[in-house]
C-alpha positions, 0 to 999 in steps of 0.5 A, a space after each residue: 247261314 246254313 250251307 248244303 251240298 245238293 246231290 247231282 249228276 256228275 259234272 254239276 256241282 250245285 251248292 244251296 245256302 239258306 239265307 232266312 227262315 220262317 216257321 213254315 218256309 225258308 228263302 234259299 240261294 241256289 247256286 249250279 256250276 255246270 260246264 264251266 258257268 254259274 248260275 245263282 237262283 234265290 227262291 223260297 223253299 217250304 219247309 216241308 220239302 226242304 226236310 224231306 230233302 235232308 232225310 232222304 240225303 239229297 241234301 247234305 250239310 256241307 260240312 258232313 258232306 267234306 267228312 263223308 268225301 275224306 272217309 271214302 
């Protein structure tokens, strides 16, 4: 299982796990903290879209995105 960080306003965190895959879509479960509640969502995502997000850095590997925090 692959865990992203997703960019977001300040005040939310939201966090996004990808459960399974397939040759043109994946299954994700979306998790939001906001104003103390948490909200999980588990959806299908395309493929396409999803890559889109990593290369325009609206999502970022959770482990890049630690490193990227300690060097700031």
């Amino acid at each position: 299982m692959f865990q992203y960080k997703v960019k977001s306003y300040t005040g939310s965190e939201i966090c996004m796990n990808v459960l399974s895959e397939t040759d043109d879509s994946l299954y994700v479960h979306i998790v939001t903290i906001r104003d103390g509640y948490e909200m999980e969502t588990r959806e299908p995502m395309a493929r396409r879209l999803f890559e889109t997000l990593l290369a325009t850095g609206y999502l970022m590997e959770v482990e890049s995105a630690m490193t990227k925090a300690k060097s700031a």
